[in-house]
C-alpha positions in Angstrom: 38.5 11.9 165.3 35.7 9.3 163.7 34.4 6.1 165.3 32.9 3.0 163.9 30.0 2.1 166.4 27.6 -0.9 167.0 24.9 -0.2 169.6 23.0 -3.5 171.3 20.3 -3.6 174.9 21.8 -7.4 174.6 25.1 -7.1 176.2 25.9 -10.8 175.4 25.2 -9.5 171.5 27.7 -7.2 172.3 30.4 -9.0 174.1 30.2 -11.9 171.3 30.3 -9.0 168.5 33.9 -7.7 170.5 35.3 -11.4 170.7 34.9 -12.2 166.7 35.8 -9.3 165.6 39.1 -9.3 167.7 38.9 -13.2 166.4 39.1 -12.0 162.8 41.4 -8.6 162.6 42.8 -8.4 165.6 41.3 -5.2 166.8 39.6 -4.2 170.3 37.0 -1.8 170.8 35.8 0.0 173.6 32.5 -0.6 175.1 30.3 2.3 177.1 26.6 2.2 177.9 24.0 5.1 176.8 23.1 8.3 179.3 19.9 6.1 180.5 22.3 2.7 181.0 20.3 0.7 178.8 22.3 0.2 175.6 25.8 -0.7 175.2 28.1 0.7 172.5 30.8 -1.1 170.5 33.3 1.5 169.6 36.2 1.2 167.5 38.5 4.7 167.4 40.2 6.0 163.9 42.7 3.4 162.9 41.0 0.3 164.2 38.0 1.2 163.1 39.5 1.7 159.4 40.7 -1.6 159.8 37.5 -2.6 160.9 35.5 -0.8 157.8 38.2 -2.2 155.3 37.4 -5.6 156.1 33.3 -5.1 156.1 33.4 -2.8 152.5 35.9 -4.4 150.2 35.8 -3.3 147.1 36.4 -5.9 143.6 39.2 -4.4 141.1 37.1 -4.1 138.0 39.4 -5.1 134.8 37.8 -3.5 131.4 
């Protein structure tokens, strides 16, 4: 199991990152705070977060 992850202290930085992401693909991730409760973590499990990584790394078909 792999995750995709996006750490923030601002939880409004995080909250807004959750809403346009499940804006643009349709995908919601799960957020959990640090040991010390002072960072919040974006988390996107296996298939979302390929989903998630195929839309952030496209890659351009080269033609030769």
């Amino acid at each position: 199991m792999f995750y995709t992850c996006f750490v923030s202290a601002s939880p409004t930085h995080i909250d807004w990152l959750r809403k346009e992401i499940y804006r643009r693909i349709s995908v919601r991730g799960h957020v959990t705070l640090d040991g010390r409760r002072i960072l919040q973590q974006l988390k996107y499990a296996k298939a979302d977060s390929l989903k998630l990584l195929r839309r952030m790394y496209h890659t351009r078909t080269h033609t030769m």
